[in-house]
Biotite code that builds the C-alpha atoms (Angstrom):
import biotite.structure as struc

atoms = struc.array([
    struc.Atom([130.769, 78.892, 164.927], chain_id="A", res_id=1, res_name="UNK", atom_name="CA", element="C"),
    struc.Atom([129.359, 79.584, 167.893], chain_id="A", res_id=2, res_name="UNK", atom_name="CA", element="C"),
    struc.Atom([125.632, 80.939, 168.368], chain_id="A", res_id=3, res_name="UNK", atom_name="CA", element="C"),
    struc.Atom([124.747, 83.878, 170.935], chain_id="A", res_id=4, res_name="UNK", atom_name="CA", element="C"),
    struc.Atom([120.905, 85.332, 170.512], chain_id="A", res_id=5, res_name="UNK", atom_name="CA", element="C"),
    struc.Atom([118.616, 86.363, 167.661], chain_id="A", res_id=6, res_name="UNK", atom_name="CA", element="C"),
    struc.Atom([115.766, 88.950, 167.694], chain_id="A", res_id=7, res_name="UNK", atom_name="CA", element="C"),
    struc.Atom([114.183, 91.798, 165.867], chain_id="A", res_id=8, res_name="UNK", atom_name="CA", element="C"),
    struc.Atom([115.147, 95.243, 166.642], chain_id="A", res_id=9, res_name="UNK", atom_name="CA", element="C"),
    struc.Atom([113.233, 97.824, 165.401], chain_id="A", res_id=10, res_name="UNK", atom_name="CA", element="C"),
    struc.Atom([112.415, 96.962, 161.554], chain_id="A", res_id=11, res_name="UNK", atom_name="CA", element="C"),
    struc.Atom([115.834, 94.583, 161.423], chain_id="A", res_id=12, res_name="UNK", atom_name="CA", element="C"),
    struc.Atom([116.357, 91.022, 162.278], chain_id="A", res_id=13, res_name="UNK", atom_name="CA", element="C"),
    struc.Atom([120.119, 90.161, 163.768], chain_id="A", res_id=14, res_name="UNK", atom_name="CA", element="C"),
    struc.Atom([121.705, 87.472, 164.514], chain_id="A", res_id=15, res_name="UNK", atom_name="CA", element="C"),
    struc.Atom([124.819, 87.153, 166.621], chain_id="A", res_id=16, res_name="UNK", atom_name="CA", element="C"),
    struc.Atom([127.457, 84.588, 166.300], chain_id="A", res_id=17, res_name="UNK", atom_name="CA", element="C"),
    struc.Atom([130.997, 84.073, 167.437], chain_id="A", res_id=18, res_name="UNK", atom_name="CA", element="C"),
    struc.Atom([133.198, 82.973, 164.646], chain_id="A", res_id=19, res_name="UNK", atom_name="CA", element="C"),
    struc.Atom([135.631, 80.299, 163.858], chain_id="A", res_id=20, res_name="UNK", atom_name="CA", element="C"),
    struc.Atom([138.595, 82.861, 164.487], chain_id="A", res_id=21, res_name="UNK", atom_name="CA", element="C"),
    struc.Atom([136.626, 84.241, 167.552], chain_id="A", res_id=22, res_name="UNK", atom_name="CA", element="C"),
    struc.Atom([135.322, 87.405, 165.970], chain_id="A", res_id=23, res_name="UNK", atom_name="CA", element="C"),
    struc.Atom([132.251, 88.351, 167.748], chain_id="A", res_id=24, res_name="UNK", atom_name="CA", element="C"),
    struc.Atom([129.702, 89.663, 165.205], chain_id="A", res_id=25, res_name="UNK", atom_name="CA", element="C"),
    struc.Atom([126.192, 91.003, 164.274], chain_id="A", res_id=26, res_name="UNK", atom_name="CA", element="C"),
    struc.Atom([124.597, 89.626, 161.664], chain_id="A", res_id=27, res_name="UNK", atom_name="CA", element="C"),
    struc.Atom([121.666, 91.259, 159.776], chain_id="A", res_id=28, res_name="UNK", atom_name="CA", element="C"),
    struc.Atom([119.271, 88.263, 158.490], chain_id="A", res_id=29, res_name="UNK", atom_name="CA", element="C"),
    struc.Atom([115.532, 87.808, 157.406], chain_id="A", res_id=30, res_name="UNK", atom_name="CA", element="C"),
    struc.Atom([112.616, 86.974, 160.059], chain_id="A", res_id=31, res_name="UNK", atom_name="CA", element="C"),
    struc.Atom([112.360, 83.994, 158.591], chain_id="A", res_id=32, res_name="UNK", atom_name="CA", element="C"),
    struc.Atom([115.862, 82.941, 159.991], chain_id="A", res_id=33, res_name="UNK", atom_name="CA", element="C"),
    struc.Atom([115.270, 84.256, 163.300], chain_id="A", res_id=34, res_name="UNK", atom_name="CA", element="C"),
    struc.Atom([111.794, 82.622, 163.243], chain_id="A", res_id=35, res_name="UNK", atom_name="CA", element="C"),
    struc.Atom([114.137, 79.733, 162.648], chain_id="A", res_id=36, res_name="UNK", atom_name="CA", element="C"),
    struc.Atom([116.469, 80.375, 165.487], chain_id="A", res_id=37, res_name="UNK", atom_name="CA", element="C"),
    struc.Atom([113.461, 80.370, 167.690], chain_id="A", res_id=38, res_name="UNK", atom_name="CA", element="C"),
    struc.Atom([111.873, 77.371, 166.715], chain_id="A", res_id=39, res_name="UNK", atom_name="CA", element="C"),
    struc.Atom([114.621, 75.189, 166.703], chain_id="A", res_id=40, res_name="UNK", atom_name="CA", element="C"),
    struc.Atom([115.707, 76.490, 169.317], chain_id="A", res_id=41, res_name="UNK", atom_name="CA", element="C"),
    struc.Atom([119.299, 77.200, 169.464], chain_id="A", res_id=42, res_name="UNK", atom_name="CA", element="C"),
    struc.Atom([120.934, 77.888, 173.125], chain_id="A", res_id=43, res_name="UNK", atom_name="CA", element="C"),
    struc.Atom([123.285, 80.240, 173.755], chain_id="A", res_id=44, res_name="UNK", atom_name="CA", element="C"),
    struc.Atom([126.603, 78.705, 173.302], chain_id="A", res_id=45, res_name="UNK", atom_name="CA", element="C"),
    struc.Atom([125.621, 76.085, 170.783], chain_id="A", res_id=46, res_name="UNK", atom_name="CA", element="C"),
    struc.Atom([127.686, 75.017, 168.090], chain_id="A", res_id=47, res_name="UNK", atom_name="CA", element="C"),
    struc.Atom([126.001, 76.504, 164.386], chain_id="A", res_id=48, res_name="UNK", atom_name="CA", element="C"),
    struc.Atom([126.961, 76.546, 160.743], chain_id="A", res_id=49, res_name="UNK", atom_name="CA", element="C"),
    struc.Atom([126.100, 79.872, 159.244], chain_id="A", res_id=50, res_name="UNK", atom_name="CA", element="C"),
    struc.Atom([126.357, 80.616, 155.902], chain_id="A", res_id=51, res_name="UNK", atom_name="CA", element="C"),
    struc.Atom([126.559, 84.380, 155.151], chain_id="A", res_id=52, res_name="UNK", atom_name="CA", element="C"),
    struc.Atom([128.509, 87.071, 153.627], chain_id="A", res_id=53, res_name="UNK", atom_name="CA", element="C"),
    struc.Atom([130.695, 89.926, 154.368], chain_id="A", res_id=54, res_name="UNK", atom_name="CA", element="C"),
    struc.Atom([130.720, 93.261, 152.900], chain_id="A", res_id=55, res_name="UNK", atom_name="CA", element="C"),
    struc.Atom([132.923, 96.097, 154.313], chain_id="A", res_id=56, res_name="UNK", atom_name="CA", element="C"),
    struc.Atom([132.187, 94.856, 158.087], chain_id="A", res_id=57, res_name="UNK", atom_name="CA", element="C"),
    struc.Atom([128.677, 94.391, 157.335], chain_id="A", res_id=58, res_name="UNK", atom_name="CA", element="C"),
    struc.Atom([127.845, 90.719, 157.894], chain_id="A", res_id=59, res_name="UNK", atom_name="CA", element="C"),
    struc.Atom([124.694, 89.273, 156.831], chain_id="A", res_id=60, res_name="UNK", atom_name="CA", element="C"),
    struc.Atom([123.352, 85.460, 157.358], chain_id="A", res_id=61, res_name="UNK", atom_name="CA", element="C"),
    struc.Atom([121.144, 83.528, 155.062], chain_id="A", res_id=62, res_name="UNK", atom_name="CA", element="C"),
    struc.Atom([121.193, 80.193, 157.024], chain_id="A", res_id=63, res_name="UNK", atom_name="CA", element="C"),
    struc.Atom([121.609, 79.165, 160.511], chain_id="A", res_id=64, res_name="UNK", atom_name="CA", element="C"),
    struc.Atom([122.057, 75.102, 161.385], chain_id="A", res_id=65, res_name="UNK", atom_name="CA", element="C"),
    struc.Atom([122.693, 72.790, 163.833], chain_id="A", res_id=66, res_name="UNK", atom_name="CA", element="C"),
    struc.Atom([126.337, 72.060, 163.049], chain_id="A", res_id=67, res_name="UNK", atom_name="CA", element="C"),
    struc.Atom([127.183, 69.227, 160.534], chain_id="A", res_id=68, res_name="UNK", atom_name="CA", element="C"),
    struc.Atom([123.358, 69.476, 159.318], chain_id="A", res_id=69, res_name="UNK", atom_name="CA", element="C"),
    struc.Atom([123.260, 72.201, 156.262], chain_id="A", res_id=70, res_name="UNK", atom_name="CA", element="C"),
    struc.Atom([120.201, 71.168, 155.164], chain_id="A", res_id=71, res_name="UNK", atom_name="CA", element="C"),
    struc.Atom([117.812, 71.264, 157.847], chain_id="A", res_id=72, res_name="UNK", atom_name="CA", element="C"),
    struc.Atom([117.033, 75.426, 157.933], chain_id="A", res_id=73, res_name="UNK", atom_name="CA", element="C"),
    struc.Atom([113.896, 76.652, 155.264], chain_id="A", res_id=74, res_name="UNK", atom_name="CA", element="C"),
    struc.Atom([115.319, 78.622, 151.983], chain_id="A", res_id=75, res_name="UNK", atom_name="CA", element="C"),
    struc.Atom([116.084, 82.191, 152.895], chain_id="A", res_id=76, res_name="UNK", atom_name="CA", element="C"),
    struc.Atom([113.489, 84.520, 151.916], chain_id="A", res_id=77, res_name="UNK", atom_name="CA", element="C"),
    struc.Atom([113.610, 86.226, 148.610], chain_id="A", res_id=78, res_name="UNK", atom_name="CA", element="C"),
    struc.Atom([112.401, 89.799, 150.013], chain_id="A", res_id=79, res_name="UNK", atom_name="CA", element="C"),
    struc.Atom([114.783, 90.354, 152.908], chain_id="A", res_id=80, res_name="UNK", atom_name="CA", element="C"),
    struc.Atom([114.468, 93.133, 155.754], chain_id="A", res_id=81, res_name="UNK", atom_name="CA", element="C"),
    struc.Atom([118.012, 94.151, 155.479], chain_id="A", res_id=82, res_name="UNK", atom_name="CA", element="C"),
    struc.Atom([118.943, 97.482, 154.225], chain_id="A", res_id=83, res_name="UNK", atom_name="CA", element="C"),
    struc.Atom([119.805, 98.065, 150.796], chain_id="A", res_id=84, res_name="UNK", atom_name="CA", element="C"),
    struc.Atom([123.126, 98.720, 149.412], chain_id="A", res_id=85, res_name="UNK", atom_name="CA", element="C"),
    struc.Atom([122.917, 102.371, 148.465], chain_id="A", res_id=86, res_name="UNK", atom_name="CA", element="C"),
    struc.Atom([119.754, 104.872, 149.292], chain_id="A", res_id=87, res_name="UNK", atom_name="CA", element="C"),
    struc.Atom([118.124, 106.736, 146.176], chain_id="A", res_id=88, res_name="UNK", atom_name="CA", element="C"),
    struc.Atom([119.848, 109.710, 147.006], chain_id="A", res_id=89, res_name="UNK", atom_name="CA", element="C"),
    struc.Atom([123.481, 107.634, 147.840], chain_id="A", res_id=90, res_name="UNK", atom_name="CA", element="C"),
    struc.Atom([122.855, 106.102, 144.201], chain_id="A", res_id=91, res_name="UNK", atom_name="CA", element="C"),
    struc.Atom([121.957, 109.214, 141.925], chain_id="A", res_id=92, res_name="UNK", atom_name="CA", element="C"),
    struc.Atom([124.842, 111.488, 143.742], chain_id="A", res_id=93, res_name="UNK", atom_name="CA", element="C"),
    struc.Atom([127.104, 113.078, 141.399], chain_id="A", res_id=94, res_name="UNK", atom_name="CA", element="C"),
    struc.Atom([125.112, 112.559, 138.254], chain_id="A", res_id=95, res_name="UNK", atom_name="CA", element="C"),
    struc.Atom([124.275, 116.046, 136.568], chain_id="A", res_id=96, res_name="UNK", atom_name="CA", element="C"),
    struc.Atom([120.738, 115.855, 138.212], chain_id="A", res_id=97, res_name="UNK", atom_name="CA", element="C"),
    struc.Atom([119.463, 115.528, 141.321], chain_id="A", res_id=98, res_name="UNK", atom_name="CA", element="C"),
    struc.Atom([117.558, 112.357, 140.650], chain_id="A", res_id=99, res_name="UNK", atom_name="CA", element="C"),
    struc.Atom([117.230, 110.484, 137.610], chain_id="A", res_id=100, res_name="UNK", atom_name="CA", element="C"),
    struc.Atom([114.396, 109.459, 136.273], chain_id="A", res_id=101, res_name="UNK", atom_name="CA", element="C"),
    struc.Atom([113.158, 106.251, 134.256], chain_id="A", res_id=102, res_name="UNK", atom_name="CA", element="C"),
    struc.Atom([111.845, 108.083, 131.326], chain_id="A", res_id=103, res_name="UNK", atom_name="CA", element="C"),
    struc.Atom([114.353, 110.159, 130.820], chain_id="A", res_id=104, res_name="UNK", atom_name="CA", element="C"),
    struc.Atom([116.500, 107.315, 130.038], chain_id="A", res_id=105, res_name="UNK", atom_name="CA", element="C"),
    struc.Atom([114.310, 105.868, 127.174], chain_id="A", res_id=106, res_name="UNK", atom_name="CA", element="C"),
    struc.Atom([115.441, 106.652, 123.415], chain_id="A", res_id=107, res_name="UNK", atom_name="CA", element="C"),
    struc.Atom([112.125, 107.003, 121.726], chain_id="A", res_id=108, res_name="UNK", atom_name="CA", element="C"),
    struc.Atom([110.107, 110.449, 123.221], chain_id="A", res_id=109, res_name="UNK", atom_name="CA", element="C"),
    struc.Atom([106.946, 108.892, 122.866], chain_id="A", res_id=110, res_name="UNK", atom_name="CA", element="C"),
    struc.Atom([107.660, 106.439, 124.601], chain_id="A", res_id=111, res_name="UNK", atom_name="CA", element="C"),
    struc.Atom([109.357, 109.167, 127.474], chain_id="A", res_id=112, res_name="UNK", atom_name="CA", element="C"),
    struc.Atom([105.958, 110.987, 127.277], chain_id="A", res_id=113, res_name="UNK", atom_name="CA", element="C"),
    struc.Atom([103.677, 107.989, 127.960], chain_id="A", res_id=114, res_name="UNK", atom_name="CA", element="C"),
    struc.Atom([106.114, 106.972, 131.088], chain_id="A", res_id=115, res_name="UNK", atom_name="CA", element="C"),
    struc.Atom([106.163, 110.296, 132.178], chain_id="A", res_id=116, res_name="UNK", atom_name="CA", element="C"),
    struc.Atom([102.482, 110.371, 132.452], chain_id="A", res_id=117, res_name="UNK", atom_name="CA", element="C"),
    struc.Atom([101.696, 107.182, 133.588], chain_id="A", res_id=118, res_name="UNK", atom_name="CA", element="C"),
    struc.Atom([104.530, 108.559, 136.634], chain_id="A", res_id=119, res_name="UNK", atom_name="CA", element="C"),
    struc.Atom([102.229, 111.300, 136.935], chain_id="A", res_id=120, res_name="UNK", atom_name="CA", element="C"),
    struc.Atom([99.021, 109.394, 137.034], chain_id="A", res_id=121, res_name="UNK", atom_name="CA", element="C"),
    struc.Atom([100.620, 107.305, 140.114], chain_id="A", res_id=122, res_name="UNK", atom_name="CA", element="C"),
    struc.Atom([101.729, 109.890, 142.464], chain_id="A", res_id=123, res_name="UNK", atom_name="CA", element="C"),
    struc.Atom([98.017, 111.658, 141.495], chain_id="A", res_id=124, res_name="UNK", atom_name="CA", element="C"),
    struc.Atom([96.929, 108.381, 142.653], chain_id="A", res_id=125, res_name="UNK", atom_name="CA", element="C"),
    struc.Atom([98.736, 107.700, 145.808], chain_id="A", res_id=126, res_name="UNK", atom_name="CA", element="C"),
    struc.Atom([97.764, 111.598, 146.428], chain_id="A", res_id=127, res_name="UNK", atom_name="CA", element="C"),
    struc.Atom([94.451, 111.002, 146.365], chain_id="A", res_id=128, res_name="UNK", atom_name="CA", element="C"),
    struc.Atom([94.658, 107.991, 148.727], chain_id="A", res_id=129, res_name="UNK", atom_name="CA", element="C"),
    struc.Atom([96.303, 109.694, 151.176], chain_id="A", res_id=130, res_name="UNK", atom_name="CA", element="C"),
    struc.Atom([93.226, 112.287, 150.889], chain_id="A", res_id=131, res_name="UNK", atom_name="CA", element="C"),
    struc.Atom([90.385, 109.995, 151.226], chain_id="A", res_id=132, res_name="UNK", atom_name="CA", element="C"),
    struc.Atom([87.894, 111.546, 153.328], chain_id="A", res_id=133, res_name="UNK", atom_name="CA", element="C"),
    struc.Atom([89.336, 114.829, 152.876], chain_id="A", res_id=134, res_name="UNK", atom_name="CA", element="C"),
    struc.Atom([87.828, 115.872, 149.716], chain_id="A", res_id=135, res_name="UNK", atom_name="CA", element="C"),
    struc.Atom([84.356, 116.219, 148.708], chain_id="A", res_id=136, res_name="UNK", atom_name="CA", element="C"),
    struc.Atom([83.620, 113.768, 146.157], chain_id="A", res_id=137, res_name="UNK", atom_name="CA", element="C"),
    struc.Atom([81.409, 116.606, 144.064], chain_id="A", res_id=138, res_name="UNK", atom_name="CA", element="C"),
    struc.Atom([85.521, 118.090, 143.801], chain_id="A", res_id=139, res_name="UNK", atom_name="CA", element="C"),
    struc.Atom([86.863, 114.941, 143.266], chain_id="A", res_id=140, res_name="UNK", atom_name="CA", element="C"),
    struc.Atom([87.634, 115.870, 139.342], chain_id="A", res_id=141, res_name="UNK", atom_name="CA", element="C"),
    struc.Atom([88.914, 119.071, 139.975], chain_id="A", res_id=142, res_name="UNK", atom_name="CA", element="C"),
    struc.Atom([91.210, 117.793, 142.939], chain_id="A", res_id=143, res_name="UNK", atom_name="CA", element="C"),
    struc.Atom([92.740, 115.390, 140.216], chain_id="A", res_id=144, res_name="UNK", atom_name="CA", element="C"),
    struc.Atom([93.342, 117.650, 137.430], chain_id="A", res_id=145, res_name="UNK", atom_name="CA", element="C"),
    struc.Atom([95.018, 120.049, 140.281], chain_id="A", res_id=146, res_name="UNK", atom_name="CA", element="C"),
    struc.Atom([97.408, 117.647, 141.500], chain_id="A", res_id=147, res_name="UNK", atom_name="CA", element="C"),
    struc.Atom([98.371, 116.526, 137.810], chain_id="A", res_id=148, res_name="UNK", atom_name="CA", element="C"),
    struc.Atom([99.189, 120.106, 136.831], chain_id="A", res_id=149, res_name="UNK", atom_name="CA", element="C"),
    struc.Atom([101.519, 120.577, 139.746], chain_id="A", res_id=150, res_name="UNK", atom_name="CA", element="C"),
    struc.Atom([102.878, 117.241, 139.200], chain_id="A", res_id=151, res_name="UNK", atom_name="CA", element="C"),
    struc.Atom([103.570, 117.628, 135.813], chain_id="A", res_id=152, res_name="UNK", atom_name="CA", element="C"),
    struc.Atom([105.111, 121.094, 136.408], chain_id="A", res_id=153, res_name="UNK", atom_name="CA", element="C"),
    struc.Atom([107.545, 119.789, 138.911], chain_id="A", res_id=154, res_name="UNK", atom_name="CA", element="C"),
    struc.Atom([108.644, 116.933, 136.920], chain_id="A", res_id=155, res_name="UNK", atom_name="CA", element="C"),
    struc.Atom([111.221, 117.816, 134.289], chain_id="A", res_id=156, res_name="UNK", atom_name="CA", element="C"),
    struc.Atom([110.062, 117.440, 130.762], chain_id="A", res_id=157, res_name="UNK", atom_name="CA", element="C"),
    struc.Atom([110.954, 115.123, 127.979], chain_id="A", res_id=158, res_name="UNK", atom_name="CA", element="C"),
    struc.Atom([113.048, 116.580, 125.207], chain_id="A", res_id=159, res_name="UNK", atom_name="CA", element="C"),
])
């Protein structure tokens, strides 16, 4: 394999190689790969080993080396900056909700209700985050038991 150029784009790192049959590709890969690429560094034309994987003509590389040397790149990274296979919505399509939802799925209600409101406590949470140094702190209370009451009449409820 042949290697051409790495860099980030946006929020994704690519990588693009010529393969053994010629195929000119784009790879998706982690920074720490193209941090790789960059400190090695690899010239354009070089000969590489990559290993990666293919999924309908979506290529993505874990490891770029010199060629013959396998073991000379870090570890891939565990949390990668590629996209994932299937979006919320993508994943939940078709089911007889729009979205479902963690505690819906458990057996034992109680057990529903306490997930359900610990759900409920988050978004109040992240809610009031997001309004820090909007709100009077003297309204603080009332702010919180507003948001869970709309919250908890938008969610659906546990049977």
């Amino acid at each position: 394999m042949i290697f051409k150029v790495s860099f980030k784009k946006d929020k994704k790192f690519l990588v693009r190689i010529i393969l053994n049959d010629g195929k000119n590709v784009w790879m998706t890969t982690t920074e720490n790969v193209v941090n790789w690429c960059r400190k090695k560094p690899f010239k354009d034309g070089e000969k590489v080993d990559v290993n990666y994987t293919e999924k309908d003509g979506q290529y993505t590389a874990t490891r770029v080396c010199e060629e013959g040397k396998g073991s000379d790149t870090p570890p891939p990274e565990n949390n990668t900056n590629t996209t994932p296979e299937k979006t919320t919505t993508e994943k939940y399509k078709g089911t007889n909700s729009n979205y479902s939802t963690g505690y819906m799925k458990s057996k034992n209600p109680e057990e529903s209700r306490q997930i359900r409101a610990l759900s409920i406590f988050s978004s109040v949470t992240q809610a009031v985050q997001a309004l820090a140094g909007h709100v009077d702190l003297n309204n603080l209370g009332e702010v919180i038991e507003s948001l869970y009451d709309r919250f908890d009449k938008k969610l659906p409820k546990v049977k």
